[in-house]
C-alpha positions in Angstrom: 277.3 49.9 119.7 279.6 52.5 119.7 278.9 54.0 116.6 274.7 53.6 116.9 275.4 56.1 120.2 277.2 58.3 118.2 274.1 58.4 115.7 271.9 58.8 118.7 273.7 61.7 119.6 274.2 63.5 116.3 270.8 62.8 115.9 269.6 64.1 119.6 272.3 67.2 118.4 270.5 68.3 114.9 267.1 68.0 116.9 268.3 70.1 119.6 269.2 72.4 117.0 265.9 72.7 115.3 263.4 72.8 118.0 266.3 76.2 119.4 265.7 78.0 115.9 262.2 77.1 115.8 261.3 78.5 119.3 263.9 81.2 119.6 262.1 84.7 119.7 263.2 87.7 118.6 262.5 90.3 121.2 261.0 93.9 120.3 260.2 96.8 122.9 256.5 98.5 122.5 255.9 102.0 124.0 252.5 102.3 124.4 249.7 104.2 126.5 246.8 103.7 128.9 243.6 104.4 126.2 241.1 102.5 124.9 241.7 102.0 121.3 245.7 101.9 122.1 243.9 98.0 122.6 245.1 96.5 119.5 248.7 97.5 119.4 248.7 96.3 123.2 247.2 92.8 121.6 250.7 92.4 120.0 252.1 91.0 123.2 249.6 88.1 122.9 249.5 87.2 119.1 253.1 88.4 118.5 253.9 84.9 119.0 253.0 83.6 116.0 255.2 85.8 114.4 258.5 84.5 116.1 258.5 87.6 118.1 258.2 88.4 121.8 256.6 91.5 122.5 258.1 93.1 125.6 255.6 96.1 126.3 256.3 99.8 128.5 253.1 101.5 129.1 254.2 105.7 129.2 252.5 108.5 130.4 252.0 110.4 127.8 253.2 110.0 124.1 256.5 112.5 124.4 257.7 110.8 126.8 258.3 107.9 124.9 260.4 109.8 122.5 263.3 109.8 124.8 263.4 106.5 125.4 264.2 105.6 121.5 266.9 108.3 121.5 268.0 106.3 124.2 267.8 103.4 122.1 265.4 101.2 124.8 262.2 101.4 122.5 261.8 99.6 118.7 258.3 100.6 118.0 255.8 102.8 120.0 252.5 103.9 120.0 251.5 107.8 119.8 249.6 110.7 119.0 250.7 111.7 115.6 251.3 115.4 116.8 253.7 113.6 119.4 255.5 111.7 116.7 256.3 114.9 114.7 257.0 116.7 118.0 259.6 114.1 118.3 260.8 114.0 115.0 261.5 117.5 114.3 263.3 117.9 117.5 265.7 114.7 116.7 264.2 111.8 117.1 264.8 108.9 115.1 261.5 107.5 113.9 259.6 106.7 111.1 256.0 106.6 110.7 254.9 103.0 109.6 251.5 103.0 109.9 248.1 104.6 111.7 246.6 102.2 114.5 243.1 104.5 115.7 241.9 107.6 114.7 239.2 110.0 116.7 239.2 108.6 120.7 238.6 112.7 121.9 236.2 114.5 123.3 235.7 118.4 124.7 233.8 117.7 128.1 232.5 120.6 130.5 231.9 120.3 134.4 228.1 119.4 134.8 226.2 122.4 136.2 228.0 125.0 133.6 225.9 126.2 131.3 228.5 125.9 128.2 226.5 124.9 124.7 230.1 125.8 122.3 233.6 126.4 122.0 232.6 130.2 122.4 231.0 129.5 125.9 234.8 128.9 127.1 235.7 132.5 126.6 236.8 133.4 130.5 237.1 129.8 131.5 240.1 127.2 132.9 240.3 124.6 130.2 242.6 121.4 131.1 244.7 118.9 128.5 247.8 116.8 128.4 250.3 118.5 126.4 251.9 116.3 123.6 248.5 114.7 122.4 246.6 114.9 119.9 243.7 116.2 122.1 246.0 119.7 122.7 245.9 120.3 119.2 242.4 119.4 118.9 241.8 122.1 121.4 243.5 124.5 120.2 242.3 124.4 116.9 238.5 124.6 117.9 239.6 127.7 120.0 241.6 129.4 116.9 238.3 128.3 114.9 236.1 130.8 118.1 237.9 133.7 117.3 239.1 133.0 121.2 243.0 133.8 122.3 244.2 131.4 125.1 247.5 130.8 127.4 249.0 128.4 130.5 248.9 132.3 131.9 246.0 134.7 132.7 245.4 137.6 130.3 243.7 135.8 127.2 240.2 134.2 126.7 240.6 131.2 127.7 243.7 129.5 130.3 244.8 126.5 129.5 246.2 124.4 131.9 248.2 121.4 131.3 248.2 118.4 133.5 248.7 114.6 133.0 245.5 113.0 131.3 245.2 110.9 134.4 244.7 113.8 136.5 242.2 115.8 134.5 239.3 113.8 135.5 239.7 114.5 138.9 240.2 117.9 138.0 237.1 118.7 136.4 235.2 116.8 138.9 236.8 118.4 141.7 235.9 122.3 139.8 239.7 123.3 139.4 238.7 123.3 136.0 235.5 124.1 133.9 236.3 122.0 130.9 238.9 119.8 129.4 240.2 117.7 126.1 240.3 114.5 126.8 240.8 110.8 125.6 239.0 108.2 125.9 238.1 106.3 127.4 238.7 109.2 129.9 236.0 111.2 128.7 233.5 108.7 128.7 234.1 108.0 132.3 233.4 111.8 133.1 230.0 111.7 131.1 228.7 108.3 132.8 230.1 109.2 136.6 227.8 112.3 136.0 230.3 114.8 136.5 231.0 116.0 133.1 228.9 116.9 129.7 229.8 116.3 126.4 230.6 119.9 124.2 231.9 118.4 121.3 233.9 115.8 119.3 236.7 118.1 117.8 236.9 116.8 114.7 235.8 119.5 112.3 238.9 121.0 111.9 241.1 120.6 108.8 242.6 117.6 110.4 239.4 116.1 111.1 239.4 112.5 113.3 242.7 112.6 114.3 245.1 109.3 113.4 247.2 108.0 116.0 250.5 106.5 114.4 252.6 103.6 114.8 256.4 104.6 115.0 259.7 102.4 114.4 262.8 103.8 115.4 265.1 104.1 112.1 267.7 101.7 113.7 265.1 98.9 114.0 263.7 99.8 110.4 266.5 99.9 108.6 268.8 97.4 110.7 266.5 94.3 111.6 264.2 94.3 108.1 263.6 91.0 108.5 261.9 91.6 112.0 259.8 94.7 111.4 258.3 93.2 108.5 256.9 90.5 110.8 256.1 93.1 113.3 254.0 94.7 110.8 252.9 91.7 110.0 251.3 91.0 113.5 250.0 93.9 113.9 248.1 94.3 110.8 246.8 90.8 112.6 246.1 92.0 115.6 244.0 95.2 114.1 242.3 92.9 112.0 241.5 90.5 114.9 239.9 93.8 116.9 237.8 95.1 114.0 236.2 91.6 113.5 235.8 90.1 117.1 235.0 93.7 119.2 233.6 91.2 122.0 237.2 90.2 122.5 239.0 93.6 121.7 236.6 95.0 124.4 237.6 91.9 126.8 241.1 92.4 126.5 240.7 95.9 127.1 238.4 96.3 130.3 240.1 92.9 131.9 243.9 92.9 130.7 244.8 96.8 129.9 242.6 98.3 132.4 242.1 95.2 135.5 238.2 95.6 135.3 238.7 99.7 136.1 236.5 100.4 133.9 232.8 99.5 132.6 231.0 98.0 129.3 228.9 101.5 129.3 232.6 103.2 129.7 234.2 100.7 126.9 231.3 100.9 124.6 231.0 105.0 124.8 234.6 105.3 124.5 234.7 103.2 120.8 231.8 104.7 119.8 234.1 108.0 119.4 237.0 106.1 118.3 237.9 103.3 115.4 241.1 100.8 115.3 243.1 101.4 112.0 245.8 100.4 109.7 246.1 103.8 107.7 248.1 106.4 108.0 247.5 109.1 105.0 251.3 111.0 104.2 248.7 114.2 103.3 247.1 114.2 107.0 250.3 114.0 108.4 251.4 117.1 106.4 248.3 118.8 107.6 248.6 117.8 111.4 252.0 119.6 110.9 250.9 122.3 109.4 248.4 123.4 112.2 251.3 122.5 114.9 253.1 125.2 113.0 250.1 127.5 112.9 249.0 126.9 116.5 252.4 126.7 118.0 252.0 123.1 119.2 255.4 121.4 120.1 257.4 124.6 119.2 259.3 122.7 116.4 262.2 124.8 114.4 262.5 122.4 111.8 259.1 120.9 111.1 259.4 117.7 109.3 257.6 117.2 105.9 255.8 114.1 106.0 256.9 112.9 103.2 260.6 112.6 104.7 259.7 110.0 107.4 256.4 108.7 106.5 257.6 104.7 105.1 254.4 102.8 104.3 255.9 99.6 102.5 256.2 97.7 105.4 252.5 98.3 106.2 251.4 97.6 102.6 253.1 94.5 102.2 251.8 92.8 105.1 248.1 94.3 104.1 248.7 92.6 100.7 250.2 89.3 102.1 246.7 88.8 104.3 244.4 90.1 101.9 243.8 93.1 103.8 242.1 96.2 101.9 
């Protein structure tokens, strides 16, 4: 009897063992943000699962400041506006860019009432953005494009003035400011509240749509291979998942991001400027850096050359292991 309970237990021991590895998760921290098609990368918390990972998410303000908290070493992956990214990178952060999750998602939107047809029309106007996104660059290349000079100070065409995106809404409805570059689904909002008009989406600038990018700090690249491979691997799920069920990448993104704050009309307007992704193109990376450089965005002495910190192979295996084009 004796030795039947000690089979029992070596038994009950190697079982113990094997339900442990099979359920143990590795853990990964997600910086994120509060937009519309930031859906999908959010998504990883809820599929990430099935990739033996446990997705612990931080929802930032805005995308620079999630570059201090992967110096600090507290995020493995983030999501941000690529202008953000190489912001961060060339002032010391250490990320690479793995892979592009939404491109377009902006919008240039006037106060209703102002009789403002183009970019021109802001000449002698207060014009309000976050700085850091990819909507301040966006701005400021339409402006460069005018022939129109601009400063946070009076004394040029146009004054910017930079406030959170969560304040710019209230903002331009309250007429502190005349216009602003927005995200969506931010923008939207203004348009179908009735307090703001739609000038333009700022896309025909050498950069055109602008591609939000997936970043992995280097540490998490290069020292847990195993586990950003299956990161990628889930997300390139998760994307896919969006792109072929938008009924339930707009459900999880009016009910579980945004708690019902905001409306199918506001959803629905807000993708219809905006696309998820996989892609990240090394050359439109090179060009977003190139008009930071031009239009003094993120004041970089060092800009980075894409080619330096752009790694795609993690992206483009797990594309080729699901069959994704």
């Amino acid at each position: 009897m004796r030795w039947f309970a000690g089979v029992l237990a070596a038994v009950a021991g190697v079982l113990s063992v094997g339900v442990t590895g099979a359920w143990a998760e590795d853990v990964v921290r997600l910086g994120n943000l509060k937009f519309a098609h930031y859906g999908a990368v959010s998504y990883l918390k809820e599929n990430g699962g099935r990739c033996g990972l446990r997705v612990d998410e931080r929802v930032f303000a805005k995308g620079l400041d999630i570059m201090p908290a992967i110096i600090a070493g507290e995020i493995d992956v983030a999501a941000s506006a690529l202008d953000a990214a190489i912001a961060g990178r060339a002032g010391g952060a250490p990320i690479f860019a793995v892979a592009g999750f939404a491109e377009g998602g902006a919008r240039i939107v006037v106060r209703n009432g102002l009789d403002l047809k183009t970019i021109a029309d802001l000449k002698g106007r207060r014009v309000g953005v976050a700085r850091g996104g990819a909507q301040e660059l966006l701005l400021l290349a339409e402006l460069g494009r005018a022939g129109l000079t601009w400063s946070d100070h009076e004394g040029k065409d146009v004054r910017v003035v930079y406030m959170a995106f969560a304040d710019l809404n209230q903002a331009l409805m309250a007429g502190e400011i005349d216009a602003m570059s927005q995200s969506e689904p931010q923008s939207s909002q203004a348009i179908n509240r009735g307090y703001g008009t739609e000038l333009m989406k700022p896309y025909d600038t050498p950069m055109g749509k602008p591609i939000r990018a997936l970043v992995m700090a280097e540490s998490f690249y290069r020292d847990k291979p195993e586990v950003a491979a299956r990161l990628m691997r889930c997300f390139v799920e998760a994307t896919r998942t969006f792109i072929a069920d938008p009924a339930l990448a707009e459900r999880y993104v009016r009910e579980t991001m945004f708690k019902n704050q905001i409306s199918v009309e506001d959803y629905q307007n807000a993708m219809g400027n905006a696309a998820f992704t996989y892609d990240l193109p090394v050359e439109h990376v090179q060009i977003t850096t190139d008009l930071m450089v031009k239009y003094g965005v993120g004041r970089m002495a060092n800009p980075p050359r894409a080619t330096d910190w752009v790694r795609l192979d993690l992206l483009e295996k797990a594309k080729t292991e699901l069959g994704v084009k």
